[in-house]
C-alpha positions as CSV (number, residue, x, y, z in Angstrom):
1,X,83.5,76.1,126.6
2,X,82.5,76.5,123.0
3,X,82.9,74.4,119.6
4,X,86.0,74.3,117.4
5,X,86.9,78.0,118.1
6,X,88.3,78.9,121.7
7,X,89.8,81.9,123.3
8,X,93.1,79.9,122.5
9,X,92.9,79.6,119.2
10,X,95.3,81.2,116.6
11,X,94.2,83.0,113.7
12,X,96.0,83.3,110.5
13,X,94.1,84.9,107.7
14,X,94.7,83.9,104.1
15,X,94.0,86.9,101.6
16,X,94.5,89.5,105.1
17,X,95.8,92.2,102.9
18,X,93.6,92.1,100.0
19,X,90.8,95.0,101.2
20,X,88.1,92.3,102.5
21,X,90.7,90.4,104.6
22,X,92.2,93.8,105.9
23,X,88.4,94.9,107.0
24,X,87.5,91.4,108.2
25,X,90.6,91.3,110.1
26,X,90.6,94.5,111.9
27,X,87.1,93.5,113.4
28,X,88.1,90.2,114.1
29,X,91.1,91.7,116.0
30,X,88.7,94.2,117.8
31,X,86.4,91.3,119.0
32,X,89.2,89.6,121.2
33,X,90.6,87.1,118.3
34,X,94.0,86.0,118.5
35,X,95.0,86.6,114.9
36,X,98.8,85.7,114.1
37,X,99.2,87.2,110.8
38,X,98.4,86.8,107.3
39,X,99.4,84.6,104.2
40,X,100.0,86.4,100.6
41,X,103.0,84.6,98.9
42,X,103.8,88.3,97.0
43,X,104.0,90.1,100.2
44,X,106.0,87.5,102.1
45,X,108.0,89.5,104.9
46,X,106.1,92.1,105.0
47,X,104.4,93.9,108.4
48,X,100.9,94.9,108.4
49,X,99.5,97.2,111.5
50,X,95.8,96.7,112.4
51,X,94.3,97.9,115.2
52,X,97.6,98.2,117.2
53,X,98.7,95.1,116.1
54,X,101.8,94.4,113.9
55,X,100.8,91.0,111.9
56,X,103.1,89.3,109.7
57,X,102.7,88.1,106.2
58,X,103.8,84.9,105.5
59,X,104.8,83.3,101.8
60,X,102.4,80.0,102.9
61,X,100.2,79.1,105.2
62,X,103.2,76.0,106.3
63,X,105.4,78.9,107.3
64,X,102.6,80.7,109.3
65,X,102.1,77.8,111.1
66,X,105.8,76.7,112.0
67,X,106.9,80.6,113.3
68,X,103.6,81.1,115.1
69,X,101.6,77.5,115.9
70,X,98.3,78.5,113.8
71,X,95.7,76.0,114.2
72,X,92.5,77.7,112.5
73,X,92.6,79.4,109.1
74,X,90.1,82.4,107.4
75,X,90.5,82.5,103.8
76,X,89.2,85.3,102.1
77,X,90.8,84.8,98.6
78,X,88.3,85.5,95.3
79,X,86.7,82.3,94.0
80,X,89.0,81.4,91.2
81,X,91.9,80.7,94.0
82,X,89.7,79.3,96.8
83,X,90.7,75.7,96.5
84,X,94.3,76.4,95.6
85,X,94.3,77.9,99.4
86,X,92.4,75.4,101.0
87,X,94.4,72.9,99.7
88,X,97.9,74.5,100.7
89,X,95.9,75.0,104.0
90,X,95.0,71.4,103.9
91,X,98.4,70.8,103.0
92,X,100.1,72.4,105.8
93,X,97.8,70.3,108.5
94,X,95.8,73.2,109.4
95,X,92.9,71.2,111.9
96,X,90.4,73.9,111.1
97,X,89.8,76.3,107.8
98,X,87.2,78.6,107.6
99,X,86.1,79.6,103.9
100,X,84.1,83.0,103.7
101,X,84.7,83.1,100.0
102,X,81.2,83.3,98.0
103,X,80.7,82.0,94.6
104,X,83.5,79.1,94.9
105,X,82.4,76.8,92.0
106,X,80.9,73.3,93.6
107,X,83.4,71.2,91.7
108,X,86.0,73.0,93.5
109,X,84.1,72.7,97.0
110,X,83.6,69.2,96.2
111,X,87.1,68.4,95.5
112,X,88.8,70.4,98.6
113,X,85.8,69.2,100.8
114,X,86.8,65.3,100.1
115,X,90.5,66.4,100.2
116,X,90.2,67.7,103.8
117,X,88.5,65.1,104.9
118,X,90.8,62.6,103.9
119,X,93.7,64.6,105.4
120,X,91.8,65.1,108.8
121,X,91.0,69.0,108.3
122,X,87.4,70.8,109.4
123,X,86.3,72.9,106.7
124,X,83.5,75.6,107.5
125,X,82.2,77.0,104.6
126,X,82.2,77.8,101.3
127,X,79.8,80.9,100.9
128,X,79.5,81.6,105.2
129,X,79.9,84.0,107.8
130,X,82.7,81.8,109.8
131,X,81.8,80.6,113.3
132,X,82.0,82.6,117.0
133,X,82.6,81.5,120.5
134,X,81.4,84.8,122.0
135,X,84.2,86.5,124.4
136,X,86.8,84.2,123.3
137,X,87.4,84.3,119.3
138,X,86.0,85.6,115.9
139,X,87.0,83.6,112.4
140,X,84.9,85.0,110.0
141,X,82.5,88.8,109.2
142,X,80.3,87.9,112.3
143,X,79.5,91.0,113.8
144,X,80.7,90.3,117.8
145,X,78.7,93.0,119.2
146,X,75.3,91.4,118.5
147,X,75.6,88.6,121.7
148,X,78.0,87.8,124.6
149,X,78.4,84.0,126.0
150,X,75.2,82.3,127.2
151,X,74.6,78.5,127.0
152,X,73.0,78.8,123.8
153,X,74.4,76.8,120.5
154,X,73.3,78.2,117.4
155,X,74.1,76.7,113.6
156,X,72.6,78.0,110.9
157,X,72.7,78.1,107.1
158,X,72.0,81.8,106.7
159,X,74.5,84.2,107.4
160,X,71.8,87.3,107.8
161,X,69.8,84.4,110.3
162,X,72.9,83.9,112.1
163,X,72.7,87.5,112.9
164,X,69.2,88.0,113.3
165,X,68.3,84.7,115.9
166,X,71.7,86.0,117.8
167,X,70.2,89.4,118.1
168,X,66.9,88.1,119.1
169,X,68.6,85.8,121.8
170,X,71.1,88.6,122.6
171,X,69.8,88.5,126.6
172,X,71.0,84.8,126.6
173,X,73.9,84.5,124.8
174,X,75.5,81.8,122.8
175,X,78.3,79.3,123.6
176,X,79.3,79.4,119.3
177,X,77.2,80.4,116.2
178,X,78.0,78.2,113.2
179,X,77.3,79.8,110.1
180,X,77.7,76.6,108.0
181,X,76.8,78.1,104.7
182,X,74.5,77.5,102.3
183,X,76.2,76.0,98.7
184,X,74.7,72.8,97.9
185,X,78.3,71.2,98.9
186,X,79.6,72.2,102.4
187,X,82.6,71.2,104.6
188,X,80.5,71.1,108.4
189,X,77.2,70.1,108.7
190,X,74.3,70.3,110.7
191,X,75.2,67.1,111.7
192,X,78.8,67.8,113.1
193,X,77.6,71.0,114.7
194,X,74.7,69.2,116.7
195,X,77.2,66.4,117.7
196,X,79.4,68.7,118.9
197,X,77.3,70.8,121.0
198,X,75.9,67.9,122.4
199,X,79.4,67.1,123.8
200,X,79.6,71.0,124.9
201,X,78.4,71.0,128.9
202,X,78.2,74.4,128.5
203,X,75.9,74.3,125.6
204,X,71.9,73.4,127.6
205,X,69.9,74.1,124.4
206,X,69.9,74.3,120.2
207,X,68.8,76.5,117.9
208,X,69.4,74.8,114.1
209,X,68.5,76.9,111.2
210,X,68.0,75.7,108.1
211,X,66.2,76.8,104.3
212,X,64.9,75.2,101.5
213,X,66.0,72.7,99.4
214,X,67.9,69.5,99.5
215,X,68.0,67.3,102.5
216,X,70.1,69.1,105.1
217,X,67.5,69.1,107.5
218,X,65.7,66.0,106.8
219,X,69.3,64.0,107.7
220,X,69.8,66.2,110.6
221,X,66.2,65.2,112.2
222,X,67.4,61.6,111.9
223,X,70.3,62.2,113.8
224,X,68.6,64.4,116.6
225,X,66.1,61.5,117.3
226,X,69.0,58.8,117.7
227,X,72.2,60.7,119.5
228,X,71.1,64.5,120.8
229,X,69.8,64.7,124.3
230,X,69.5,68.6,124.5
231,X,66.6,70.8,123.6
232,X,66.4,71.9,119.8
233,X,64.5,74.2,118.2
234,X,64.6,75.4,114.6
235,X,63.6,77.5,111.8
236,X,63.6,76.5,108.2
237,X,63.7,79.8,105.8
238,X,61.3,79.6,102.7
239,X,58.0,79.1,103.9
240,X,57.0,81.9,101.3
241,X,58.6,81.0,98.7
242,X,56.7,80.8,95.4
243,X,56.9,76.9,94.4
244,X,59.0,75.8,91.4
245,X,61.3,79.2,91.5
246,X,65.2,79.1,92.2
247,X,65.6,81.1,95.0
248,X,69.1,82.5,96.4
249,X,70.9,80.5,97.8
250,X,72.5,78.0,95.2
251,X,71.8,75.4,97.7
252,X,67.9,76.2,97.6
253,X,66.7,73.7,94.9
254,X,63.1,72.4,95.6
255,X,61.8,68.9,93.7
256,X,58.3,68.0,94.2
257,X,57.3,68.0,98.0
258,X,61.0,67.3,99.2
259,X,63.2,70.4,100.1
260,X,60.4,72.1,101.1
261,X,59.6,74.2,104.0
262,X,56.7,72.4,105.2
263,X,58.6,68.9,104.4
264,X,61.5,69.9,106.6
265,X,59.3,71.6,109.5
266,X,57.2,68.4,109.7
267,X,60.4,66.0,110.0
268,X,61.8,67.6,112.6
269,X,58.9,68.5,114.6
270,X,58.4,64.3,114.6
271,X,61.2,64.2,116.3
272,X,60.4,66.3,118.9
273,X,62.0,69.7,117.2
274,X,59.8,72.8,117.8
275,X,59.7,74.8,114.6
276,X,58.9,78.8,114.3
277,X,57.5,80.0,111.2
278,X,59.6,83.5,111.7
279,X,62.8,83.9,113.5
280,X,61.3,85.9,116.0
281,X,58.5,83.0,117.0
282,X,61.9,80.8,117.0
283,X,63.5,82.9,119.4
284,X,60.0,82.5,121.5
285,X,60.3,78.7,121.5
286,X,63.8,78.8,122.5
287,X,63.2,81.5,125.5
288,X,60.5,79.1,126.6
289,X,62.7,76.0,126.8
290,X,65.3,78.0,128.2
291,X,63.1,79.1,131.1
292,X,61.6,76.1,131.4
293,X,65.0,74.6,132.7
């Protein structure tokens, strides 16, 4: 099994035949997703050919999903007309969107994110890599070479993290990897990921990965301790960060002692988290519980 992305899933990709959504698509095609076509109101009834493949553009994401039974959108539109398409995606009753987009101002995130979720949508995203099930389906710029299946469930907020702890776990495998994103507003959580792998039998073990500021991680070591059964371990990026700089990520804003490295590592690890202070000595903790099993 895996987590909100399955080898039955359909694919359409909003923004497929702008040159990012063209590129992402063709890998996405190449790793085993089932993409249906593509959404550009200007090219409406058009044929594109990818990879062997001859995807149809559709004027809106509603017609996509009447001719072909989408259930899980990519958008890769610019920033300026990212909520626009999540809310026609929305719209449509599209269960699952998946934003890629970076740079999506927070007001907009903050408006589409409330949106969906009053409409019963899943949002992954803004500013992420998308989300794999390994052997069954790609949404996102994941690179599906790095790992094959394993009983493994990874969320992180780091795209480049994603990669890295996949690679690092690469003789395992992973159920799904959740790159959540890491804006200060998000659609899926930490939270919603961990829940959800609990409910995964074919997901034994965690890795979370998380980064400096706010209180992502903080939340999600309350919820571990009360509802998640399965081994976690974690890594929290920014444990060298010089104190009182902005970093990055827009979501990376420390105040005082909270938001920091050390403040995060030391709430989950009272809650029976292990924490690595690299990626690598992550990897190490998980390989331990793992054979420990």
């Amino acid at each position: 099994m895996a987590i909100f992305l399955t080898e039955n899933s359909k694919v359409v990709v909003q923004g497929m035949t702008g040159s990012e959504g063209m590129k992402h698509t063709t890998r996405m095609l190449a790793s085993g997703t089932t993409i249906v076509g593509g959404v550009n109101p200007r090219k409406a009834g058009e044929t594109v050919s990818i990879e062997g493949h001859d995807l149809p553009v559709f004027g809106s994401v509603a017609d996509s999903i009447a001719q072909t039974g989408a259930d899980v959108s990519v958008v890769f539109v610019p920033p300026a007309f990212t909520k626009a398409a999540v809310v026609e995606a929305v719209d449509a009753g599209m269960p699952l969107v998946v934003v890629i987009t970076e740079g999506v101002p927070v007001h907009d995130t903050a408006e589409f994110r409330a949106y969906a979720a009053a409409k019963g949508t899943r949002i992954i995203g803004p500013n992420c890599p998308g989300l794999i099930s390994p052997g069954q389906s790609n949404a996102g710029i994941i690179p599906a070479t790095i790992a094959g299946s394993g009983p493994v469930g990874l969320v992180s907020k780091s795209g480049t993290l994603t990669y890295q702890m996949m690679y690092e776990l690469s003789e395992y495998g992973f159920s799904s990897a959740v790159g959540i994103g890491g804006d200060p507003i998000i659609g899926t959580t930490h939270i919603d990921c961990l829940e959800a792998f609990e409910n995964d039998p074919d997901t034994v073990a965690i890795v979370m990965i998380g980064e400096i500021g706010g209180d992502a991680e903080e939340r999600a070591a309350a919820y571990i301790k009360d509802h998640v059964t399965k081994p976690v371990v974690g890594y929290v990026a920014g444990f060298t960060a010089p104190e009182g700089k902005t970093m990055g990520h827009a979501g990376a804003i420390v105040s005082g002692s909270s938001g920091t490295a050390q403040a995060k590592k030391e709430a989950l690890e009272a809650v029976g988290v292990k924490v690595g202070k690299t990626p690598s000595e992550t990897a190490q903790l998980m390989r331990d519980v793992l054979a420990s099993m």
